[in-house]
C-alpha positions as CSV (number, residue, x, y, z in Angstrom):
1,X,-1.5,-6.0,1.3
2,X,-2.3,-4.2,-2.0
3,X,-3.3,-6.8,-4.7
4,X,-3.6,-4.2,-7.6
5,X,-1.0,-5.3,-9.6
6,X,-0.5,-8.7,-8.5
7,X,0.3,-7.8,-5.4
8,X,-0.7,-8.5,-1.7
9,X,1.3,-5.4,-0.8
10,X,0.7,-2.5,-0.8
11,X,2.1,-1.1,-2.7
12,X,6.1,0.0,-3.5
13,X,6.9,-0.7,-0.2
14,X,10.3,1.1,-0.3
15,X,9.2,4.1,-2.0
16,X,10.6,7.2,-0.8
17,X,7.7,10.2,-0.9
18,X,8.7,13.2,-2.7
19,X,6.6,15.9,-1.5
20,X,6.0,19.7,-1.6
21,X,5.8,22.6,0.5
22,X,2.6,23.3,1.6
23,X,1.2,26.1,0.1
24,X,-1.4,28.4,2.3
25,X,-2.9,26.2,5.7
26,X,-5.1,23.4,5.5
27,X,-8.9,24.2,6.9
28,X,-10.3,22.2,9.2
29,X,-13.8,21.0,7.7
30,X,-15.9,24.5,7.5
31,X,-14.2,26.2,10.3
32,X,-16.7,25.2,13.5
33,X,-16.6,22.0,12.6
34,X,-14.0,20.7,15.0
35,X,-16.2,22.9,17.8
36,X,-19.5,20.6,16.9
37,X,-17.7,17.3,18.5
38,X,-16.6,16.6,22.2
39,X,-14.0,14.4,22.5
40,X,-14.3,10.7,23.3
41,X,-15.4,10.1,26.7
42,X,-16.3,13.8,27.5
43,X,-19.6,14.6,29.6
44,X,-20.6,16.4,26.3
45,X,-20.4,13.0,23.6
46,X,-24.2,12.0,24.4
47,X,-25.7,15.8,23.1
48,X,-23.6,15.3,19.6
49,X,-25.6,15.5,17.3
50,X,-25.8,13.1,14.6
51,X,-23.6,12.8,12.1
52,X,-22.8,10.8,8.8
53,X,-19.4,9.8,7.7
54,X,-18.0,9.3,4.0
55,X,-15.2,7.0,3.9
56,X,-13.6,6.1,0.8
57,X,-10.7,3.3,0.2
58,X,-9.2,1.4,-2.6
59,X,-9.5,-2.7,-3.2
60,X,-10.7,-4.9,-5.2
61,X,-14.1,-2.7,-5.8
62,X,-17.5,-2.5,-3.8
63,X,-18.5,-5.8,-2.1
64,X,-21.7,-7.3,-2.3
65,X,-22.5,-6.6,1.7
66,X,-21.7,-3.6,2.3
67,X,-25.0,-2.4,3.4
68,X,-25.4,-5.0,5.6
69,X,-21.8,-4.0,7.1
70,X,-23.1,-0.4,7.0
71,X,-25.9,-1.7,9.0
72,X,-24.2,-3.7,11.5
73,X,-21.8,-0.5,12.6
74,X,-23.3,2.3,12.3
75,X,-25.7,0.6,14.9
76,X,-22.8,0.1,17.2
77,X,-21.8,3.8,16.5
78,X,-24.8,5.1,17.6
79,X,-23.8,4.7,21.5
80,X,-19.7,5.5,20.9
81,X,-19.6,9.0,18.4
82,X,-23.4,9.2,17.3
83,X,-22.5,8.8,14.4
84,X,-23.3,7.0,10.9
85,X,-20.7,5.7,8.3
86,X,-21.1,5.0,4.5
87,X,-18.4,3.1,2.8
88,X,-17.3,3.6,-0.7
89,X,-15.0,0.8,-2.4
90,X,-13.4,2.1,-5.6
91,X,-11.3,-0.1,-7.7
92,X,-7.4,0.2,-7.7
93,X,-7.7,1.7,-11.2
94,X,-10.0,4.4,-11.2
95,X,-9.3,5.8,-7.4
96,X,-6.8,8.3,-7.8
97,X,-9.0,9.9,-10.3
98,X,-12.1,9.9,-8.5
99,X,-11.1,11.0,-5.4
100,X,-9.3,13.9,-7.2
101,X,-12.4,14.4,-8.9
102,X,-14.7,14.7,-5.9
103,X,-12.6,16.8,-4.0
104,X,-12.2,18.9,-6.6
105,X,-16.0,19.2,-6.9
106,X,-16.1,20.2,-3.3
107,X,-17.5,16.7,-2.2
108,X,-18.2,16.1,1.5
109,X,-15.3,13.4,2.4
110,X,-14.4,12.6,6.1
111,X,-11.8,10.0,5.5
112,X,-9.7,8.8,2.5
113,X,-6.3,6.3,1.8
114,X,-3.8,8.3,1.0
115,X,-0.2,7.3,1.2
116,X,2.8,6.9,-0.8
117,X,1.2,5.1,-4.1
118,X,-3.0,6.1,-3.8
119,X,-4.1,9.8,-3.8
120,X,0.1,11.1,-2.9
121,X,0.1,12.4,0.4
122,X,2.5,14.6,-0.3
123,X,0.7,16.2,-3.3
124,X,-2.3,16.2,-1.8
125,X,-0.9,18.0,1.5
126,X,0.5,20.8,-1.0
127,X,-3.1,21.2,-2.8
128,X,-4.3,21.8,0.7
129,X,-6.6,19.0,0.3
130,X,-6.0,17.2,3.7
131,X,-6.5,18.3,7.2
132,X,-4.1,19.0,9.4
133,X,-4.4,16.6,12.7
134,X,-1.5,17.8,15.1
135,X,-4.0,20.3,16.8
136,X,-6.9,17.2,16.8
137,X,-4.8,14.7,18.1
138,X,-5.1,14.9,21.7
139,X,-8.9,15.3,21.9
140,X,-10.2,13.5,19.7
141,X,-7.8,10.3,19.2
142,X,-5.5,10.2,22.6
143,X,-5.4,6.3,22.0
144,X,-3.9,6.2,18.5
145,X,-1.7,9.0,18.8
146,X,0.2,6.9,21.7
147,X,0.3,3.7,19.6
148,X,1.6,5.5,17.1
149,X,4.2,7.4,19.0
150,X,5.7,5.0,20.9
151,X,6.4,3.2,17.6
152,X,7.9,6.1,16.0
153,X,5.5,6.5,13.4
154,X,3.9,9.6,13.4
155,X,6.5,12.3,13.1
156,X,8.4,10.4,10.2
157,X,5.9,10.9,7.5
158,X,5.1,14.1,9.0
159,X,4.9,17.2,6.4
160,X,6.7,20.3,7.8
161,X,6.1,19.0,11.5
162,X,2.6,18.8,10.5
163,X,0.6,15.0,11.1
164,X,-1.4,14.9,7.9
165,X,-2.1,10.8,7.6
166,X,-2.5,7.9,10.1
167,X,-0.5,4.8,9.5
168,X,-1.8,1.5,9.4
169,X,-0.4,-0.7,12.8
170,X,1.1,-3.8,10.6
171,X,4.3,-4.9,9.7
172,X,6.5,-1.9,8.9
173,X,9.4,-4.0,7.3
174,X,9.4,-5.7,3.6
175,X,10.8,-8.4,1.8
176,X,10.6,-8.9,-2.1
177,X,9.6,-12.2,-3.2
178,X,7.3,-14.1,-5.3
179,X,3.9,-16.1,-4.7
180,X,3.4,-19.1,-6.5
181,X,0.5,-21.8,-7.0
182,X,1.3,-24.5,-4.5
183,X,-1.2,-26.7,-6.7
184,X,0.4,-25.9,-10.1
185,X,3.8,-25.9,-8.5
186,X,3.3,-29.8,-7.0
187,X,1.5,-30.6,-10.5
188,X,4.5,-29.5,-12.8
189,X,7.0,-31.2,-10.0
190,X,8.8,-27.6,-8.9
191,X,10.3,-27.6,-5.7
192,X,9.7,-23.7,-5.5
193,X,12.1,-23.8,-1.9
194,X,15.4,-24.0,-4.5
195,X,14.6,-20.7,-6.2
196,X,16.7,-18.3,-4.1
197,X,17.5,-15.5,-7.4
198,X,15.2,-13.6,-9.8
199,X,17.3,-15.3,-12.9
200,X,16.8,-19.1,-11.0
201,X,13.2,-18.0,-12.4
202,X,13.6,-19.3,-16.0
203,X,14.6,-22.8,-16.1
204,X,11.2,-22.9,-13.6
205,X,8.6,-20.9,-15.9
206,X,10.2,-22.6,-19.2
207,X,8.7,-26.1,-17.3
208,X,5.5,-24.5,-16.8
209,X,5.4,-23.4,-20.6
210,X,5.7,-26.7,-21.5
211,X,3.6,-28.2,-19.8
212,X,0.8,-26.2,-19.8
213,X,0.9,-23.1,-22.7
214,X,-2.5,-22.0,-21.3
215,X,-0.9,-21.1,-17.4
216,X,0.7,-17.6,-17.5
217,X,4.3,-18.4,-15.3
218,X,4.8,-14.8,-14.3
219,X,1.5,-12.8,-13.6
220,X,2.2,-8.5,-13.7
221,X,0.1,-5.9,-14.2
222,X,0.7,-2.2,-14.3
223,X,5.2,-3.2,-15.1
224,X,6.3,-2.0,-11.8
225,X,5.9,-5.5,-10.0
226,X,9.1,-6.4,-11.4
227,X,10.8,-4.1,-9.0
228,X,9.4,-6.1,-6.3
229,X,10.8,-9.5,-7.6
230,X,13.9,-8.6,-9.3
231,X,15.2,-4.8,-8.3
232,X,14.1,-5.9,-4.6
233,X,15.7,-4.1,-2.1
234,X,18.8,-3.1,-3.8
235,X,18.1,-0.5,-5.0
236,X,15.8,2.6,-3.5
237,X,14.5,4.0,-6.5
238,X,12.1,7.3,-5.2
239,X,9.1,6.6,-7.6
240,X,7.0,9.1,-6.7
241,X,9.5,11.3,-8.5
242,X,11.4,9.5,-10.9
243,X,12.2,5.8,-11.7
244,X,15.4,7.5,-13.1
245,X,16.9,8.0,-9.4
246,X,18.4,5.8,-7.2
247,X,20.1,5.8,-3.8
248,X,23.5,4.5,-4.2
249,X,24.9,2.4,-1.4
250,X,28.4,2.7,-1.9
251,X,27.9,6.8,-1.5
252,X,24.8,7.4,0.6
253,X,23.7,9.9,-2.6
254,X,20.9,10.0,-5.1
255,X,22.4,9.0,-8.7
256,X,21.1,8.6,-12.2
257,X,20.3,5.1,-12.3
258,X,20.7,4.3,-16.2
259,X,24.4,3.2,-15.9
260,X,23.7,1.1,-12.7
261,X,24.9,-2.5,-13.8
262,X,21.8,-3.9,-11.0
263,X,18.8,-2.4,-13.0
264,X,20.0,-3.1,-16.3
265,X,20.8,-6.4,-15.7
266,X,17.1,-6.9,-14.1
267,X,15.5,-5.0,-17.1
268,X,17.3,-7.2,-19.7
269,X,16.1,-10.5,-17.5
270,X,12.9,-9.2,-17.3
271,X,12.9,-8.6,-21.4
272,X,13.7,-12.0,-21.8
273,X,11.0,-13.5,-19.6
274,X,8.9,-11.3,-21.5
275,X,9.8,-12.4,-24.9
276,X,9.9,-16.0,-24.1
277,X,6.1,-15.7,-23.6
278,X,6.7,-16.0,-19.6
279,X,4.8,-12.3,-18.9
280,X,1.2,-12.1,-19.8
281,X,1.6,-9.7,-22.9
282,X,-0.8,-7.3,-21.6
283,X,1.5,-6.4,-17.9
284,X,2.0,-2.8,-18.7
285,X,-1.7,-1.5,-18.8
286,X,-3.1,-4.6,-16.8
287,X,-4.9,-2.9,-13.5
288,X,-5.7,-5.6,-11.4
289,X,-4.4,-9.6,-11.6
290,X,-7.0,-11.0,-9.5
291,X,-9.4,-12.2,-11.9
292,X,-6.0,-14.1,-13.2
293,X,-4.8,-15.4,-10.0
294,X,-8.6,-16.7,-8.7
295,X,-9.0,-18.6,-12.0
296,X,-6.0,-20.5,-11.7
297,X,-4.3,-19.6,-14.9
298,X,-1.6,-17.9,-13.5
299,X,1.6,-19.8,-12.1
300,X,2.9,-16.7,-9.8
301,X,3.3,-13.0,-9.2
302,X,6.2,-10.6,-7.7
303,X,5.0,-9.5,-4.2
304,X,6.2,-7.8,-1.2
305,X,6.2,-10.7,1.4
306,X,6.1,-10.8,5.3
307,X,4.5,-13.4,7.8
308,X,1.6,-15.3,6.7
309,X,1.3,-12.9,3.3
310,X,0.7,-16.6,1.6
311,X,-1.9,-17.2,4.1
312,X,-3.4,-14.2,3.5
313,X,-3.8,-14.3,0.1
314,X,-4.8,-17.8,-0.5
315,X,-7.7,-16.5,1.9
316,X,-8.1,-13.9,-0.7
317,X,-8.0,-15.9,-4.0
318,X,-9.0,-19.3,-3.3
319,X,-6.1,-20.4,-4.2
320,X,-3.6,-22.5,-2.7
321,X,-0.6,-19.6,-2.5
322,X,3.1,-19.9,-1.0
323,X,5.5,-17.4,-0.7
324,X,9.8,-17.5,-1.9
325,X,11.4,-14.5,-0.6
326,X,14.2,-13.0,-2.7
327,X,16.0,-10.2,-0.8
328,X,16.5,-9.5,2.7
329,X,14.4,-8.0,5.2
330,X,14.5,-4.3,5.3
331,X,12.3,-0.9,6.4
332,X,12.3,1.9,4.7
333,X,10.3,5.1,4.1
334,X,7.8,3.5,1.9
335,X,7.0,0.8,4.5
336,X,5.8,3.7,7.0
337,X,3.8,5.3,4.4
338,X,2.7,2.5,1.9
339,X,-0.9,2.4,4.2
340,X,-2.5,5.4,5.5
341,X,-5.8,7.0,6.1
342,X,-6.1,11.3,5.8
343,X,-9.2,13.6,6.4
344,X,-10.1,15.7,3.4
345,X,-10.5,19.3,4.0
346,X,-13.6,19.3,2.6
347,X,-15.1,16.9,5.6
348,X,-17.3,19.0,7.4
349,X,-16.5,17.4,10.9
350,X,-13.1,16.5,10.7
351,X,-13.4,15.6,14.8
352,X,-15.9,13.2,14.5
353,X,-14.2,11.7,11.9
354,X,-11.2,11.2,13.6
355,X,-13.5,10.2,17.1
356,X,-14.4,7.2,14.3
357,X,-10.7,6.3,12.9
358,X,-9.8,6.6,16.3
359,X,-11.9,3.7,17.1
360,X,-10.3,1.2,14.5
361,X,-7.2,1.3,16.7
362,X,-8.6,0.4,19.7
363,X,-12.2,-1.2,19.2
364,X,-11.4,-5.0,18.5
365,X,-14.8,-5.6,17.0
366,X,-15.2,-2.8,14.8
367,X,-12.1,-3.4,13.3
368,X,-13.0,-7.0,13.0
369,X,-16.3,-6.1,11.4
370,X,-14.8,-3.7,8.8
371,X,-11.8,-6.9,8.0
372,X,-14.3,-10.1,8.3
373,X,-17.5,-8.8,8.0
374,X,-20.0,-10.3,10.3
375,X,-20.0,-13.1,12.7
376,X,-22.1,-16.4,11.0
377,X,-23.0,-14.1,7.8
378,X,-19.1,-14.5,6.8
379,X,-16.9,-16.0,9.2
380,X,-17.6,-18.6,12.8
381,X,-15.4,-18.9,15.7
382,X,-12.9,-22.0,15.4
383,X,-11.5,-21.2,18.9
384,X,-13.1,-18.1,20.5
385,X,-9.9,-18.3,23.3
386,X,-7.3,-18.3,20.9
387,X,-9.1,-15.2,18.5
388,X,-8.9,-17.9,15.5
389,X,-11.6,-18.0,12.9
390,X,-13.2,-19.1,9.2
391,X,-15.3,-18.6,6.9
392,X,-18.8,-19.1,7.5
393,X,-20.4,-22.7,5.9
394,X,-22.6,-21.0,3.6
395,X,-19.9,-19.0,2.0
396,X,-18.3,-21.5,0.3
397,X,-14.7,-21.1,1.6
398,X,-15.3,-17.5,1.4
399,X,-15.5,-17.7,-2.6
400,X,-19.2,-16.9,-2.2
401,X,-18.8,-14.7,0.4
402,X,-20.4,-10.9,0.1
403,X,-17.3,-9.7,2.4
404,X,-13.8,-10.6,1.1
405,X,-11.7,-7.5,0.1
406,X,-8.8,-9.0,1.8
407,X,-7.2,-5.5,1.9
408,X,-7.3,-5.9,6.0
409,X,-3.4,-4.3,5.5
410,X,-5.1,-1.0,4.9
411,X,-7.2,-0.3,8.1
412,X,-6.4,1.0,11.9
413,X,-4.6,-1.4,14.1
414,X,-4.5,-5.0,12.4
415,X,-3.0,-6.3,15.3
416,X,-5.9,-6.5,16.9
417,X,-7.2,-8.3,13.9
418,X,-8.7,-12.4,14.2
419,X,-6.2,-15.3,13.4
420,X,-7.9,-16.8,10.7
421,X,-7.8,-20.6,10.0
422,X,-4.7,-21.8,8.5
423,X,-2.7,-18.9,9.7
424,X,0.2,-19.1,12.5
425,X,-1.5,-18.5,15.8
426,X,1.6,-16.2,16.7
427,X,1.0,-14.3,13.3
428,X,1.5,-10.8,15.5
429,X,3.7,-12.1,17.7
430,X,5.8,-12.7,14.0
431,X,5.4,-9.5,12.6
432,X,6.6,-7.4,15.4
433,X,10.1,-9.7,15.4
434,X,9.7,-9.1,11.4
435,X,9.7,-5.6,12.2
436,X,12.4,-6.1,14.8
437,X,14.6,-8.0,12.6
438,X,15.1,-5.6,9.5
439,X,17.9,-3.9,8.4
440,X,16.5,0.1,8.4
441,X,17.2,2.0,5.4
442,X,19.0,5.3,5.6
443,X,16.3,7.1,3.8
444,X,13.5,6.2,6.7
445,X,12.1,9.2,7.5
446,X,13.8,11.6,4.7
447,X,10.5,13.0,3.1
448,X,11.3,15.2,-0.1
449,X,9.9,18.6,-0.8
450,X,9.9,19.2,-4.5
451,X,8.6,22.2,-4.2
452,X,12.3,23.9,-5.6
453,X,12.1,22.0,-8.2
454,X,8.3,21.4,-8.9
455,X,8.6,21.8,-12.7
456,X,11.2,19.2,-13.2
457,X,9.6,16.5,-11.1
458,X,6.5,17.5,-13.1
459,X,8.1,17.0,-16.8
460,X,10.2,13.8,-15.0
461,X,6.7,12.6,-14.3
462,X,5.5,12.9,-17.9
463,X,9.4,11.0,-19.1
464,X,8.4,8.5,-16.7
465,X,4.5,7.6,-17.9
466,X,5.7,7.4,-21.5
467,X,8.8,4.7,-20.9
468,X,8.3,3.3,-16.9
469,X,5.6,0.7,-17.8
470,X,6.8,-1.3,-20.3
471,X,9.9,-1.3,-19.7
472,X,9.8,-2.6,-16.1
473,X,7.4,-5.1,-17.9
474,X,9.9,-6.1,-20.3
475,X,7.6,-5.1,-23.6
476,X,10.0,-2.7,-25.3
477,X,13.4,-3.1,-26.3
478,X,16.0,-1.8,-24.1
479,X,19.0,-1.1,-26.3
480,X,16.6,1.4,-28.5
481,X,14.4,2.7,-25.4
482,X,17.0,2.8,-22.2
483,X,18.9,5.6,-23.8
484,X,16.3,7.5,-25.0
485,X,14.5,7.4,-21.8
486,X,17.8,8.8,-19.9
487,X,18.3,11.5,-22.5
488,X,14.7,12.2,-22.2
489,X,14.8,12.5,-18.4
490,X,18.3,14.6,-18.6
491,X,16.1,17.2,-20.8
492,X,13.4,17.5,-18.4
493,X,15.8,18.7,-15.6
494,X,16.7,15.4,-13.5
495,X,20.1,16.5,-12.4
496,X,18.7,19.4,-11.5
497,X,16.2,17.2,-9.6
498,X,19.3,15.0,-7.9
499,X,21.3,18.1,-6.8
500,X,18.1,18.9,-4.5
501,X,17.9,16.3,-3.1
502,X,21.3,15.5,-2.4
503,X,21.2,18.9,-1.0
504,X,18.2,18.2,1.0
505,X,18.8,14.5,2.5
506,X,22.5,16.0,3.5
507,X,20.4,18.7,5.8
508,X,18.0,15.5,7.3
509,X,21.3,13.0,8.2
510,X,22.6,16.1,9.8
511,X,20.1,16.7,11.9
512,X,19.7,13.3,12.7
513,X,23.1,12.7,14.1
């Protein structure tokens, strides 16, 4: 999953979306374009003419190989849609402004991520940047719309009825947790199994301190990782509008969240790691904790866990990775829109881009190509039978490799992804009973249209950028910051904010019963 900010994840996985009415109707590319494709399998597909594809995604930046990848599919494409694809990798830092910036330009775009916590779905669908896909579903991607229907996927994150996005197929459930350095951990002699609570944390990072002041114990970047580790699960805190609202359990409303004993106590914790030295001092404007993690100078990070994430990102790294869960299994909103993929409006074959996307659901190799890269360039069959592979001899264990985003979690259906070595054969057998097995939260499916109150969440926006980052990564004092942050956020309307949305998520669990 999602590795900005220390984090195989994708992001805040519980995140509920706050979004906004649309305004006007979205286009669909110039207005002929959906005429200029057939749909898959139609007598018509061998006339199209051709066409080339933009697709843009987030990770870890461009990869070295990417034109040999380019070269590689769009040579299979050729036969399917006719079609050509160029991929653009921008970093986790610099993509929400870009892609704002290009479609802003006008810039040609035929498929982009946007979900809950890169390029806001929601905000995007109100600036009528994305493209509607209800009407295109049925021609041009039958396949994808029944694997995501019969999973419930689709009309859940859907804006005013309308399908704007296309969730990844992967685990749909979360638990919060941390990843530590098996190799450090066995070194210092911490038997990471016994830490079962965000506080048992601090006897543990004071040992690596000690014996080794150069290892960071708790990599974050970007201060909202601590919500992953600490805040977990108990509490659904709606980022996207405010880290001042929470959804309190004990009356199924949206609350204030200053006063809540949980998030203080979790803030002050985190303050003291940070001031003990535990938190490298540079976690509230850090982008990107790679660099940290591959060198091995970094003990562990906050993550959002499920099956084989350790696995995964020791695949990633090169570093020797396992995973400590601390909070339950759950599935909430922001697990059905943390990883999605959206046609701009300004594609100018929306059909044929979908035709493509379409394919990443149901085309075992080009999925595989776009995830591994290409067969004895960057990875070798171990056991052709049994779909398990590694990395190709000449890549060094994949540290030299010119293919290894390891952002897999943000493509089409992974589940028809390669085991790769060291990973539990029945990886997808375990995430669909991972999937099975958590506890659903009562905001899955509740989307949140601001658009009543679009100047509040706006100025609750600007409260949160000023105070959000440093505090969640413990570099500012709390008793002088906390209540000037809530006094801040009460100015800027957010009661105002939490009557609406009480008001609205009373209409959806009425409708629901």
């Amino acid at each position: 999953m999602k590795v900005k900010a220390g984090i195989v994840k994708s992001v805040l996985p519980w995140m509920l979306i706050s979004s906004v009415a649309i305004v006007g109707c979205s286009k669909e590319g110039d207005g002929t374009a959906v005429k200029s494709s057939a749909a898959p399998g139609s007598t018509a597909q061998s006339q199209l003419a051709p066409r080339e594809l933009n697709w843009y995604y987030t990770g870890p930046g461009p990869q070295k190989d990417v034109a040999l990848i380019e070269e590689k599919m769009n040579a299979y494409l050729k036969d399917k849609i006719n079609a050509t694809v160029k991929l653009h990798a921008l970093d986790w830092g610099s993509y929400d402004q870009k892609i704002s910036t290009l479609l802003a330009s006008g810039e040609s775009i035929d498929l982009v991520v946007s979900n809950s916590w890169a390029f806001q779905y929601p905000n995007a669908v109100a600036k009528g940047q994305l493209t509607d896909l209800t009407p295109l579903l049925d021609k041009y991607a039958p396949e994808t719309k029944k694997l995501l229907s019969e999973r419930n996927w689709l009309e859940p994150q859907a804006i005013n009825g309308k399908v704007y996005n296309l969730p990844t197929i992967k685990e749909m459930a979360s638990q919060a947790g941390i990843m530590f350095n098996k190799d450090l951990a066995d070194k210092f002699g911490i038997d990471v199994t016994k830490i079962k609570t965000y506080k048992d944390l601090e006897q543990v990072f004071k040992v690596v301190k000690e014996k080794d002041p150069s290892i960071t114990p708790f990599a974050m970047t970007n201060g909202l990782d601590v919500i992953h580790a600490g805040l977990g699960w108990d509490l659904t805190i709606p980022y996207s509008i405010s880290t001042g609202i929470y959804l309190d359990p004990s009356t199924d409303k949206w609350a204030p969240i200053f006063s809540n004993p949980i998030y203080k106590d979790y803030l002050t914790q985190t303050r003291n790691y940070y001031t003990e030295g535990y938190i490298n001092k540079d976690a509230a404007t850090l982008k990107d904790v790679v660099p940290l993690m591959k060198s091995g100078k970094a003990f562990s990070y906050p993550s959002q866990l499920k099956p084989g994430n350790d696995k995964e990102a020791s695949k990633s790294y090169g570093v020797n990775l396992v995973q400590v869960p601390l909070s339950k299994v759950v599935s909430t909103q922001g697990d059905l829109t943390n990883s999605m993929m959206a046609i701009p409006t300004t594609s100018k074959d929306p059909a044929r881009a979908l035709m493509f996307y379409n394919l990443m659901y149901t085309d075992p190799y080009l999925i595989n190509l776009m995830d591994y890269g290409i067969e004895g360039t960057h990875w070798v069959w171990l056991d052709k039978e049994k779909q398990i592979i590694d990395f190709a001899p000449a890549t060094n264990g994949g540290k030299d490799s010119g293919w290894n985003h390891g952002t897999n979690w943000l493509f089409g259906n992974q589940l028809l992804s390669y085991i790769f070595k060291g990973e539990d054969p029945n990886k997808w057998k375990n995430f669909e009973e991972f999937n099975k097995s958590a506890t659903r939260g009562p905001d899955f499916g509740f989307t949140f249209d601001s658009e009543p109150v679009k100047r509040e969440v706006a100025a609750l926006k600007n409260v949160d950028t000023e105070f959000k980052e440093p505090m969640f990564a413990g570099a500012i004092d709390l008793d002088k910051y906390l209540p000037t942050y809530e006094n801040k956020a009460k100015d800027a309307g957010l009661l105002k904010v939490i009557d609406e949305m009480n008001k609205q998520y009373e209409a959806f669990k009425a409708k629901k019963k």
